[in-house]
C-alpha positions in Angstrom: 75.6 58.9 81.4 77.6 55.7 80.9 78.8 54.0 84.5 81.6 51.5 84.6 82.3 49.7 87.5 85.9 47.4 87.5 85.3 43.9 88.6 88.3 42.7 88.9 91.7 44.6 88.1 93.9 41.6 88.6 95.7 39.5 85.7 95.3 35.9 85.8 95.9 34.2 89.1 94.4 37.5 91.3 96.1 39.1 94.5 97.8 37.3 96.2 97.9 34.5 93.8 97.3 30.9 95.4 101.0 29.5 95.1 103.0 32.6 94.6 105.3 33.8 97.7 106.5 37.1 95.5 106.6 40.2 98.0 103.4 41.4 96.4 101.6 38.6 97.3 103.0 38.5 100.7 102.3 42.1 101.4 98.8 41.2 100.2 98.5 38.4 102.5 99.8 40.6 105.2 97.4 43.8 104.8 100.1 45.3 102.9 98.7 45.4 99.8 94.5 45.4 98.8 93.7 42.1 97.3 92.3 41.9 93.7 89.9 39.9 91.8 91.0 39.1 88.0 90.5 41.2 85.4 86.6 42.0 84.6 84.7 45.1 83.9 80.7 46.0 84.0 79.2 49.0 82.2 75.7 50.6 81.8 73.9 53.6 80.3 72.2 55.5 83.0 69.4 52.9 84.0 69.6 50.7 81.3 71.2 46.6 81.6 74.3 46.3 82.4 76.8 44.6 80.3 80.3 42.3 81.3 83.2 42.5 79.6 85.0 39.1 80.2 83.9 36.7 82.6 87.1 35.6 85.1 86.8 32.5 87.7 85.9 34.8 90.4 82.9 36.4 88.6 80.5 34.4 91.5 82.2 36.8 94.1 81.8 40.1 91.4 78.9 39.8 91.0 77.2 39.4 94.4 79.2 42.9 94.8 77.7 44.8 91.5 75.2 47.0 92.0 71.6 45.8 91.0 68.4 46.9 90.2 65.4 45.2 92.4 63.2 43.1 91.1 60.4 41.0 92.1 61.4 37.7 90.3 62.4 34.3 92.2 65.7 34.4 90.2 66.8 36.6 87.6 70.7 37.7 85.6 71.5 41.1 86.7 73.7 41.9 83.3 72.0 41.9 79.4 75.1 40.3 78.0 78.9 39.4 78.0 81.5 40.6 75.9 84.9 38.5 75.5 87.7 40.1 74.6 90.3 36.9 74.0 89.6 33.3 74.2 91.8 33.1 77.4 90.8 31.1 80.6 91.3 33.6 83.1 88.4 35.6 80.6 86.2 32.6 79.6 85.9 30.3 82.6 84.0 32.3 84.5 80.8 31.4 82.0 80.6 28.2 83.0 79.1 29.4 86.4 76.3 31.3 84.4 75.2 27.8 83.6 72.1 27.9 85.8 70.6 31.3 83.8 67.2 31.0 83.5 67.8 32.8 79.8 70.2 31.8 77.1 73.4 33.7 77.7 73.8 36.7 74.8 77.5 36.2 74.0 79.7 39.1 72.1 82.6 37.9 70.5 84.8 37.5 67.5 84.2 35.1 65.0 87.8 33.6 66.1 87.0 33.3 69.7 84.3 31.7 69.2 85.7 29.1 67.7 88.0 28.5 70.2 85.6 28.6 73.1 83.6 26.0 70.8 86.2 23.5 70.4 89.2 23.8 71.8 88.4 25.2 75.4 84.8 24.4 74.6 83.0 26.6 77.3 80.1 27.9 74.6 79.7 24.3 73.4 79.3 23.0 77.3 77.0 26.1 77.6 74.7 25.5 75.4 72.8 22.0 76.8 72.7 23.6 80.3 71.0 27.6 79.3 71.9 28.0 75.9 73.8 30.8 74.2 73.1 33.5 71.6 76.4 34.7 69.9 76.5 38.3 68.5 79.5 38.6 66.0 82.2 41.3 66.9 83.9 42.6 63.4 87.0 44.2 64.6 86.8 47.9 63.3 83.2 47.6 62.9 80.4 48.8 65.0 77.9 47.0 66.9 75.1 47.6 68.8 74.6 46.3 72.0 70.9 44.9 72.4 68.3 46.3 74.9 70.8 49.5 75.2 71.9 53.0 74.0 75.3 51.8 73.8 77.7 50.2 71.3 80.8 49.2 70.6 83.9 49.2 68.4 86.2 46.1 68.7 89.7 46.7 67.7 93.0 44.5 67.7 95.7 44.9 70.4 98.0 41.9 69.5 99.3 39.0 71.5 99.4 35.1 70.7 96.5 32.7 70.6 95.6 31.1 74.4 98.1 28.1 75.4 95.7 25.2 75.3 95.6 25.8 71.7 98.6 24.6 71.1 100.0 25.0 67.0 96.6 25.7 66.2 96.0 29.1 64.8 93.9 31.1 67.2 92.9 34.8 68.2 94.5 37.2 69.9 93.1 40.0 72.2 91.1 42.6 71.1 90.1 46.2 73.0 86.9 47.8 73.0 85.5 51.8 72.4 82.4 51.7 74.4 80.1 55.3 73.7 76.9 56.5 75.0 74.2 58.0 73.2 75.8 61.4 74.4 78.9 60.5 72.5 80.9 59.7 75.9 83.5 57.2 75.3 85.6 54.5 77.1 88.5 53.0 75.1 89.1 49.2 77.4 92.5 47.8 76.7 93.4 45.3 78.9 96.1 43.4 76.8 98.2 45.6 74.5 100.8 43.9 72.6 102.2 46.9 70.8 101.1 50.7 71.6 101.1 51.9 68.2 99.6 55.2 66.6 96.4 53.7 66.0 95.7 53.0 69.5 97.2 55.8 71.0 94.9 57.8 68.4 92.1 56.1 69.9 93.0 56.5 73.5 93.0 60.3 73.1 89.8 60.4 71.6 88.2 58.7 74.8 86.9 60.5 78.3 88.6 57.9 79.8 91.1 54.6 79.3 91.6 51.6 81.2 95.3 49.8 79.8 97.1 47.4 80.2 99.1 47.6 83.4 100.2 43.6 83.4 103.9 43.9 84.0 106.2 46.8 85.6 109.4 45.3 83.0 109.8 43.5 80.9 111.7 40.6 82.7 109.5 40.5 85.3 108.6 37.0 85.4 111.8 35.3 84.2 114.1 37.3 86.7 111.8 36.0 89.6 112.2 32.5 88.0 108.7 32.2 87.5 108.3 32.0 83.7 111.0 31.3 80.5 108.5 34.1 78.8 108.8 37.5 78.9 106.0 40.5 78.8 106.1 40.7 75.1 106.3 36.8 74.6 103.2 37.2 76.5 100.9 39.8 74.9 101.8 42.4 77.4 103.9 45.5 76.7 105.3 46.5 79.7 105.0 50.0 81.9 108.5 50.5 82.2 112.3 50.5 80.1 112.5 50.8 75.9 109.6 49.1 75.4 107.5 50.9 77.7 104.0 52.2 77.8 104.3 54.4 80.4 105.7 57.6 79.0 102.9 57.3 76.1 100.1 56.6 78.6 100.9 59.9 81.0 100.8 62.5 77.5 97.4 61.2 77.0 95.6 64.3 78.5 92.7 61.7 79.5 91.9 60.0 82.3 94.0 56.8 82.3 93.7 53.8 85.0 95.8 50.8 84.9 93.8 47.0 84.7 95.0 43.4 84.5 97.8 44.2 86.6 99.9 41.1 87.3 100.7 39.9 90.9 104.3 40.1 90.7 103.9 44.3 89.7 105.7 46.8 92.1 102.9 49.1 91.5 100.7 47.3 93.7 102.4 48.1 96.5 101.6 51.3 98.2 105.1 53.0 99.4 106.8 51.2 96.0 108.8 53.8 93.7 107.5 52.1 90.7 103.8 53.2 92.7 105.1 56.9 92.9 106.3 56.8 89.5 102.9 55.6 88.0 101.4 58.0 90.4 103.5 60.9 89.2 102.6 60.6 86.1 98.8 61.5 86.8 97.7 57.9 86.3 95.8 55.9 88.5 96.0 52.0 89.8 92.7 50.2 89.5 91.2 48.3 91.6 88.0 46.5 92.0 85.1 48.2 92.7 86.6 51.1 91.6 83.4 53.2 89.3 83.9 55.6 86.8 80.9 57.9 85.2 80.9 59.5 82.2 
């Protein structure tokens, strides 16, 4: 049996988002709305280690809240590895506070993100004279087994523009995981989807279970607020709603579907929103952390 447990379901910035006065984040600071941690996940098989996808800035408060085997040793990491899907801050910066790990962190990565996180935002670089790392190459549409487990994964490309600090430089975009068990169970993780194209779709359906992109209700979420010149696509993000929306593909999946990396300013967190009834209408569920799947 494969266990998934969402860490954090928020995109960059969390619920309510330090200097954001949207009515999402004021619901949230009034009990209107359930507060989120950004976007992480943690898996296992059955007993085995479990594994993070992403690290986010508030990984110190996820993980004092993941489940953990006992053990008998003055200090120990409760997780066999880390997988990064993107070299973006809000999924990267929370490594820096495995610093003190008794072990050298086992990284998971593409070749590209490394490369990134080496020296441009150079968190693995940093890492490496406090524990150490161990990188394990991800080869998008290759297989690769994860160490000390049953489990492996397929990394595949979802689109979107290499991380701002970057600058001109070429850099990677994101990439989505198929996670399956030894029983063939599978979880497709897509938390940034620039394009929903037949591939991925194809992919989705073939899963027990998808967790998508739910960054942005429209398109023009940001710039109508005044909050950004960039729009959901400039951004990586297809949104749920209008032309360009996911939504309609996402609700004919006939899986379980469950919305991640949903932005503060999205309607959908907010209980007694229509954009909420129509997410909910279409039998697909809002995350949110702590929320655990089994499969």
């Amino acid at each position: 049996m494969m266990r998934v447990r969402v860490l954090g379901s928020a995109a960059g910035g969390g619920l309510p988002q330090w200097n954001c006065s949207c009515r999402v984040c004021e619901a949230a600071r009034g009990g209107g709305a359930i507060p989120r941690t950004q976007s992480s996940i943690a898996f296992r098989s059955d007993e085995e280690p479990w594994f993070l996808v992403n690290a986010s800035p508030d990984l110190r408060q996820q993980l004092s809240e993941l489940p953990v085997d006992d053990t008998s040793e003055l200090r120990s990491t409760p997780f066999a590895g880390v997988i990064v899907t993107d070299a973006e801050i809000d999924h990267a910066a929370g490594l820096l506070l495995l610093r003190e790990s008794s072990t050298p962190l086992r990284i998971y990565c593409t070749e590209a993100v490394r490369g990134a996180l080496t020296d441009h935002y150079p968190v693995l670089a940093m890492l490496e004279r406090y524990c150490g790392v161990e990188w394990r190459a991800l080869v998008e549409g290759g297989v690769t087994p994860l160490e000390g487990s049953s489990l492996e994964l397929e990394a595949f490309a979802t689109g979107g523009d290499a991380p701002l600090y970057m600058g001109d430089a070429p850099g990677p975009g994101a990439i989505g995981l198929t996670i399956r068990d030894a029983n063939g169970s599978m979880l497709c993780y897509a938390p940034a989807i620039a394009e929903l194209d037949g591939d991925l779709e194809a992919r989705m359906r073939a899963s027990d279970c998808v967790l998508a992109d739910g960054t942005f209700w429209q398109r023009r979420e940001l710039p109508d607020l005044g909050l950004s010149e960039r729009d959901a696509i400039a951004m990586g993000h297809v949104p749920l709603s209008g032309p360009d929306g996911t939504l309609e593909t996402l609700a004919g999946l006939d899986t379980r579907t469950i919305l991640v990396h949903i932005n503060n300013t999205n309607p959908i967190l907010l209980e007694d929103s229509p954009e909420r009834a129509a997410v909910r209408a279409s039998g697909i569920d809002v995350g949110y952390d702590g929320l655990e799947i089994e499969l």
